[in-house]
DOKE-442208 format. One record per residue (C-alpha): residue number from 0; residue in three letters; chain; x, y, z. Coordinates in steps of 0.001 Angstrom, whole numbers, plus 500000, padded with zeros to 6 digits. Layout:
// residues N
i,aa,ch,px,py,pz
NUM,ala,A,X,Y,Z .
...
This chain:
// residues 351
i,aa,ch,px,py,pz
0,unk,A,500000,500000,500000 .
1,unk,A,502925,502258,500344 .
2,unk,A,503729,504583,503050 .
3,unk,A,500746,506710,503884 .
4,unk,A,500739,510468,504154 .
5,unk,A,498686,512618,506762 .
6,unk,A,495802,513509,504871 .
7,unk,A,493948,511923,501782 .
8,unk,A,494147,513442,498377 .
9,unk,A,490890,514837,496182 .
10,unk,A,489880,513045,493710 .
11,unk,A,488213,514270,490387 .
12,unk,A,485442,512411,488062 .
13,unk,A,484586,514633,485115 .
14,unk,A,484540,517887,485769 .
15,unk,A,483424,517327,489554 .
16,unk,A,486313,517243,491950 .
17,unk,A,485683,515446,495162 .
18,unk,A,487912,516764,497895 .
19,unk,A,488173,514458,501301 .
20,unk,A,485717,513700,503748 .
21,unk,A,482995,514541,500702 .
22,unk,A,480530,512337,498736 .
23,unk,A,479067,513109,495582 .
24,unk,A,477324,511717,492818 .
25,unk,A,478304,512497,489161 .
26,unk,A,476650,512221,486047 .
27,unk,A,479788,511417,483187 .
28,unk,A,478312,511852,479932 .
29,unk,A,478138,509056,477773 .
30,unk,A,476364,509766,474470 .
31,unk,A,473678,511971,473048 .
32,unk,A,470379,510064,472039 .
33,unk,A,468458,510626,468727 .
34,unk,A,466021,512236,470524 .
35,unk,A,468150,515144,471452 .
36,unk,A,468044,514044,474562 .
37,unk,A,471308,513071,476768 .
38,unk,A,472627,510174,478557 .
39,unk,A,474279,510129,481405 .
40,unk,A,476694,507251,483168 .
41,unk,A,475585,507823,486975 .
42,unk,A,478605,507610,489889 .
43,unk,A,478883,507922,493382 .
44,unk,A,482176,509233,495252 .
45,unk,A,483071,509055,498840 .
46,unk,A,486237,510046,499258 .
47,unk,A,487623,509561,503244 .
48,unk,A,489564,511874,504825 .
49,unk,A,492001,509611,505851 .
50,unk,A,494136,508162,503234 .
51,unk,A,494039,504482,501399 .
52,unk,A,493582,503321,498105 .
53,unk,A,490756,503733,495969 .
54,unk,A,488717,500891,495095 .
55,unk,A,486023,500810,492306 .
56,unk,A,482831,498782,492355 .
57,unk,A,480656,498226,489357 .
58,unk,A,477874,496439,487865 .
59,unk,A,475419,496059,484830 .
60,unk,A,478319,496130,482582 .
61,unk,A,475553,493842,481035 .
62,unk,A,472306,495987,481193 .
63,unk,A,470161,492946,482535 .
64,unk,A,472137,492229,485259 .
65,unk,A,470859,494008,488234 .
66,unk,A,471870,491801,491036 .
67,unk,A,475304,494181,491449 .
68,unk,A,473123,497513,491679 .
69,unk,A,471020,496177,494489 .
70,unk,A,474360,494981,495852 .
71,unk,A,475945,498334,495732 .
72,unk,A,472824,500624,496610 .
73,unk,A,473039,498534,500129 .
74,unk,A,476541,499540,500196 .
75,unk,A,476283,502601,500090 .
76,unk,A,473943,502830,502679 .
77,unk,A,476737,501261,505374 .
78,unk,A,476959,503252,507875 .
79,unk,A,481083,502264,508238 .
80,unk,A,481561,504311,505267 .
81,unk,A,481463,507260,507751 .
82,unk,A,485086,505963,508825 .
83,unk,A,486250,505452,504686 .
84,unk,A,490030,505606,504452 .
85,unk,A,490903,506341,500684 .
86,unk,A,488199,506428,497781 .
87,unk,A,485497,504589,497139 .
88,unk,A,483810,504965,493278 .
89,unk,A,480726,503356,493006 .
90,unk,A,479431,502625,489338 .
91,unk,A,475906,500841,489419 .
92,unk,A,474731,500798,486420 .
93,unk,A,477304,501069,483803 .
94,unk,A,475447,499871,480496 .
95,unk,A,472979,502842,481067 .
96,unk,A,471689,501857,477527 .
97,unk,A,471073,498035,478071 .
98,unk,A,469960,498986,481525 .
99,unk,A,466716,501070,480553 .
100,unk,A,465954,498811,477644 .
101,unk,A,466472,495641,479939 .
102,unk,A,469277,494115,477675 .
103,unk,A,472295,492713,478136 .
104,unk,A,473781,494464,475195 .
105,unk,A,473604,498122,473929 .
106,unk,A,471483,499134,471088 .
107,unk,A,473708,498738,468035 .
108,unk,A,474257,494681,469887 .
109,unk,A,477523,494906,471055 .
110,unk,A,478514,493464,474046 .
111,unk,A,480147,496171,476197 .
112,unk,A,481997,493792,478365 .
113,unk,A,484302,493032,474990 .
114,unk,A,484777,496609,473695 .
115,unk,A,487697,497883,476094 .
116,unk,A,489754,500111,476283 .
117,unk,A,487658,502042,473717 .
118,unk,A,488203,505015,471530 .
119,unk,A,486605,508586,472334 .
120,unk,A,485654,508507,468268 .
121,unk,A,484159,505432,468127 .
122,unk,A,480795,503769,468761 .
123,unk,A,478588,503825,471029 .
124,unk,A,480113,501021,473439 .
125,unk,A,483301,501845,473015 .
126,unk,A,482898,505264,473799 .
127,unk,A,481303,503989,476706 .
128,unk,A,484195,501855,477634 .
129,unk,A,486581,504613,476901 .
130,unk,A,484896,506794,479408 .
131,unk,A,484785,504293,482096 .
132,unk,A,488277,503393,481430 .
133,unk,A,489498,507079,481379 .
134,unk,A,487627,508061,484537 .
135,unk,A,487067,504950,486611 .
136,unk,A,489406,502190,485672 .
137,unk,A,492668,504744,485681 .
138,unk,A,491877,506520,488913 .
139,unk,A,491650,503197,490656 .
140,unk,A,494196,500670,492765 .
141,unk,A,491741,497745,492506 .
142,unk,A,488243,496593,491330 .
143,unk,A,485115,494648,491811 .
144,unk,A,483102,494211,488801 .
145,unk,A,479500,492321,489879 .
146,unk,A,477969,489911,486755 .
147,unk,A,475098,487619,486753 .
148,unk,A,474231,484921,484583 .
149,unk,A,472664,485300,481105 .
150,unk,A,468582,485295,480191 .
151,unk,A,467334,481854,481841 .
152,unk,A,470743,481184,484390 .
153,unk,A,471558,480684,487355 .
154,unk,A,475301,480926,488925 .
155,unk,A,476023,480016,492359 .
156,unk,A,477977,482676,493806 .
157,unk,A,481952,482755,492852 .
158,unk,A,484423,484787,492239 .
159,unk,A,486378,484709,489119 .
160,unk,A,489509,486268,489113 .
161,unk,A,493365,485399,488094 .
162,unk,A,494439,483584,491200 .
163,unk,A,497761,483260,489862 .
164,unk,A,498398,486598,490665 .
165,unk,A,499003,487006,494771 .
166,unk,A,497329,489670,495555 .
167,unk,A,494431,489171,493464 .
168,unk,A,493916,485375,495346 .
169,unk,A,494631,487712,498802 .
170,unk,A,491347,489725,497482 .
171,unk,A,489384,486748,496309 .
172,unk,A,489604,484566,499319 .
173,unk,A,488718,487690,501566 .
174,unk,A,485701,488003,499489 .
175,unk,A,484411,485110,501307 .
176,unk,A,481971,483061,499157 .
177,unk,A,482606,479398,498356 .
178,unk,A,483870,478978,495392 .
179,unk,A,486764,480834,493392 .
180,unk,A,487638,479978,489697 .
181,unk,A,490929,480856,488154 .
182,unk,A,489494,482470,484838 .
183,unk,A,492235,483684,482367 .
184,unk,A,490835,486883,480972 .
185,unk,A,489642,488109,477625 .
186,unk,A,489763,490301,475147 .
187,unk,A,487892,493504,475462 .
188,unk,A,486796,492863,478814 .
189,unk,A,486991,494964,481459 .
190,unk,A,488397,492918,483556 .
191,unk,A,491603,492295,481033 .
192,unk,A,492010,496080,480017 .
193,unk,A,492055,496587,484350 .
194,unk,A,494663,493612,484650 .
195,unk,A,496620,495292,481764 .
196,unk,A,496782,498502,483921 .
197,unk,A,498494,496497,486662 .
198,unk,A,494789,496727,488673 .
199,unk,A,493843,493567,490790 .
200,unk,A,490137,492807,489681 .
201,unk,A,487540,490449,490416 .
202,unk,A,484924,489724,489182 .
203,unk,A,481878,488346,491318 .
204,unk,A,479312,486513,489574 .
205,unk,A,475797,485185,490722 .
206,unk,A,472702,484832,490041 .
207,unk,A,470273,485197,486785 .
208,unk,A,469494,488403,484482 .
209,unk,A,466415,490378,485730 .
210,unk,A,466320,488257,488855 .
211,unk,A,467170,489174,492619 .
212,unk,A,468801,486710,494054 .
213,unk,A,468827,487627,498103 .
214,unk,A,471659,485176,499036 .
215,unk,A,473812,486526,496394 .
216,unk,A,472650,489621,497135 .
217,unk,A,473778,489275,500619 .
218,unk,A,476853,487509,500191 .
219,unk,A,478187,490385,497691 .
220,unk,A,477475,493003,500474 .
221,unk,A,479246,491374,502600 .
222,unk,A,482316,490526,500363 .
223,unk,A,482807,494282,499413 .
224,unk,A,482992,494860,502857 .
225,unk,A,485469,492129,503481 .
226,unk,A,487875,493416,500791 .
227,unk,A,487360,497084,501582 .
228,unk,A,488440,495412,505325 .
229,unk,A,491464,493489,503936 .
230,unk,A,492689,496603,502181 .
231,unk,A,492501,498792,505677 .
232,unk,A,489412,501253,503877 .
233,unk,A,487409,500324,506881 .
234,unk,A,487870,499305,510027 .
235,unk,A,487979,495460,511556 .
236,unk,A,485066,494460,512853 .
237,unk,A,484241,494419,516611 .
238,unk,A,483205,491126,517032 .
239,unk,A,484057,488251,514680 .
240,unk,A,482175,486813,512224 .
241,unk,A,482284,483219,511606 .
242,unk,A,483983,482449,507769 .
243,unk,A,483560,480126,505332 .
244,unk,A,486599,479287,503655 .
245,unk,A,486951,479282,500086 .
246,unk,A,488044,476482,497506 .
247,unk,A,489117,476841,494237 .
248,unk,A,487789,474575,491527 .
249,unk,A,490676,472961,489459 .
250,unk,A,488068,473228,486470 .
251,unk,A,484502,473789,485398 .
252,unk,A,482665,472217,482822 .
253,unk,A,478930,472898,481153 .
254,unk,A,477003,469741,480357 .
255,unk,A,475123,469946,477010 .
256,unk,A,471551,468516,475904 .
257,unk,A,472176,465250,473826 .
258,unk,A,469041,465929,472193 .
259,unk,A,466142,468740,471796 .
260,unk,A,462884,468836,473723 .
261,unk,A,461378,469421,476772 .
262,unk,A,463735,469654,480211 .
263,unk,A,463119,468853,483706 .
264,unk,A,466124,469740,485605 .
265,unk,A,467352,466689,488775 .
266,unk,A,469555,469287,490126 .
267,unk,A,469553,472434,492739 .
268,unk,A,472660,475171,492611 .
269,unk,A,475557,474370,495167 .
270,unk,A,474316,470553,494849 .
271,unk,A,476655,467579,494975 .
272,unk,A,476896,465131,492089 .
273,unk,A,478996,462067,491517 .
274,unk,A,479927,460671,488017 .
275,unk,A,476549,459166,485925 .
276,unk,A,473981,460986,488255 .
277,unk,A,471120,462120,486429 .
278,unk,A,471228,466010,486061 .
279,unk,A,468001,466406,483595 .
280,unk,A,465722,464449,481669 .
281,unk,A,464993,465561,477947 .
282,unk,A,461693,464403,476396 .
283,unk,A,459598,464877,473258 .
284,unk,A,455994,466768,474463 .
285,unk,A,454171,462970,473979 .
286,unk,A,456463,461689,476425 .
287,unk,A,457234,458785,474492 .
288,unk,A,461011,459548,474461 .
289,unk,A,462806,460313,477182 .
290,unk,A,466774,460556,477422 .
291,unk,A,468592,460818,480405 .
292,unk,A,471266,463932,480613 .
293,unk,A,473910,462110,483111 .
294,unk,A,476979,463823,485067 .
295,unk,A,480431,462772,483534 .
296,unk,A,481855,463261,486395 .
297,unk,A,482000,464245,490313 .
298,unk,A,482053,468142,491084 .
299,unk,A,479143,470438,492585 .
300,unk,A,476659,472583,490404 .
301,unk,A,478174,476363,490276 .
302,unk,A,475535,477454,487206 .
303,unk,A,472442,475897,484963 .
304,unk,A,469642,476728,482493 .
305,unk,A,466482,477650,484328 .
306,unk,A,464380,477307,480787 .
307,unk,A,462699,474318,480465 .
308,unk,A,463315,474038,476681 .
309,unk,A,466627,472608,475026 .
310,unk,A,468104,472291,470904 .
311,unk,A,470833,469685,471007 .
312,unk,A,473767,471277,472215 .
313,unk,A,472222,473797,474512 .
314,unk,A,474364,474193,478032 .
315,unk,A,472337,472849,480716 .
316,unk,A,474363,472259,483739 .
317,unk,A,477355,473926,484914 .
318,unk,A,479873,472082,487155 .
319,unk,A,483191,472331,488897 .
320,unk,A,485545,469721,489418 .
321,unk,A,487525,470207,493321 .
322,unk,A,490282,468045,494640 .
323,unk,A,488146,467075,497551 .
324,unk,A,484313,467698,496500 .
325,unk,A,482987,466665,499786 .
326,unk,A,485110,469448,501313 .
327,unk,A,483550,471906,498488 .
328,unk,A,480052,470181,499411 .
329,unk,A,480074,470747,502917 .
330,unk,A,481922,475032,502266 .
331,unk,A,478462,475184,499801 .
332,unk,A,475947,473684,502445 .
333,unk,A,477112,475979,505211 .
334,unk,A,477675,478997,503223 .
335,unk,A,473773,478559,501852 .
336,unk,A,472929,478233,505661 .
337,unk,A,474219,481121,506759 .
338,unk,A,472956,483361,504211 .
339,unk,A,469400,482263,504040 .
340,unk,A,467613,485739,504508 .
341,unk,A,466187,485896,508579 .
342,unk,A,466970,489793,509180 .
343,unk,A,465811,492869,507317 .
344,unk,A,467495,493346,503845 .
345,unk,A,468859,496417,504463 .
346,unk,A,470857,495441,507783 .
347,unk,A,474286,496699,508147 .
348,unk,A,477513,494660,508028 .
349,unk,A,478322,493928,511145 .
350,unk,A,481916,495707,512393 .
């Protein structure tokens, strides 16, 4: 982290400069609409008085994927970020475009999440990604970029991150959900174009598009708050929390449908399989041919298809091989337990 100096510095997002021990929220332009209208990228700033790095949080990078904006609207409503050291940027909804037209993609159907670092003369997402890159990505020390799963999924939550990398696997295991995948990065992403910057990312995934899902939910609150802990912006908590301890999956897999037709799905997120259990049955709508969609091998379910409709070769269920999957079985079941909603939503961490 570097030696730190007496007093924090100001920060400065578009032409707002946030000075320390302030909070603002800025609107970065993105793009005029054809209806002479403007559009506007929405941020929020808190910016401690005391110094520490500054961490980004963002989400809807896909516009359907609004588990991360209910995730951050609850953090921004903890009441430790009173005692913020360093900066904060909070990014919600950064697909403003796919967000109001409940898409994952922006108008013109590119994918945002492959169109960094951008170009300030180019299209639509990639002017998008060149503002976030300019004014987010480069301000920041390290990032948390919140995903769900695509139209009809489900992911269990897990972090995906390079765990090669140290201090990235420091961050991820802090995070504090079950699962962690080492996920090499691609092209465009934002992710990649924040590793190429030399800024430790991950990227927390759960969930389905245009879904809440309140463990997820609850989990990601709480794993912000355990990496703003681990890099000193807030304090350690009072009393301890018990922790569930992470494993890493040594690979994941999506099982196809070996035919087309009508699904019923065998199989729950976080569950255990062993090789040649039955994950799905595929039938015509008579019934009069049924075909049995078996596991290949042993791992735990991390994603699947909530549709109940299949064309040969559609992913159905997603699965992750461990070293020890009873270990991974048991960090699942008592991670589900302990985030099963029995408090008000809007409860603060605890310190």
């Amino acid at each position: 982290m570097g030696k730190m100096i007496l007093n924090n510095k100001s920060v400065r997002i578009g032409a707002v400069e946030i000075k320390p021990a302030e909070r603002a929220c800025v609107d970065l332009p993105v793009a005029d609409l054809y209806t002479h209208a403007s559009l506007n990228m929405p941020v929020q700033v808190i910016n401690g008085k005391r110094p520490g790095p500054t961490l980004f949080v963002s989400a809807a990078i896909h516009g359907d994927e609004l588990n991360g904006v209910e995730i951050i609207r609850r953090l921004l409503a903890q009441k430790a970020l009173g005692r913020l050291r360093g900066c904060l940027i909070a990014v919600p909804i950064v697909n403003v475009h796919g967000f109001l037209d409940q898409s994952r993609y922006l108008p013109d159907r590119r994918d945002l999440n492959r169109s960094f670092p951008g170009s300030s003369k180019g299209s639509v997402a990639s002017r998008l990604a060149y503002t976030f890159s300019q004014q987010i990505i480069q301000q920041s020390d390290y990032g948390i970029d919140i995903h769900t799963g695509a139209l009809h999924r489900s992911n269990l939550p897990q972090i995906r991150a390079n765990l090669e990398d140290k201090t990235t696997l420091e961050l991820a295991r802090a995070f504090n959900v079950p699962v962690l995948i080492n996920a090499p990065v691609r092209d465009g992403s934002l992710r990649g174009h924040a590793a190429e910057n030399g800024i430790p990312t991950l990227l927390y995934e759960v969930g389905e598009a245009l879904r809440f899902d309140e463990v997820g939910i609850r989990a990601g609150l709480r794993g912000v708050t355990n990496v703003m802990r681990k890099l000193g912006m807030l304090p350690p908590r009072k009393r301890e929390t018990r922790r569930i301890e992470p494993i890493t999956a040594t690979s994941t897999s999506w099982i196809r449908a070996s035919a087309s037709g009508i699904v019923r799905t065998r199989v729950k997120l976080g569950q255990r399989v062993r090789a040649d259990d039955a994950l799905a049955v595929i039938s015509d709508p008579f019934g009069e041919v049924e075909m049995v969609v078996a596991a290949p091998f042993s791992g735990i379910v991390i994603g699947r298809s909530n549709l109940p409709l299949a064309h040969e070769g559609d992913a159905l269920i997603h699965i992750a091989r461990f070293d020890s999957v009873a270990l991974a079985n048991d960090i699942v079941a008592e991670f589900q337990s302990a985030l099963q909603p029995a408090q008000p939503v809007n409860e603060d961490i605890p310190e």
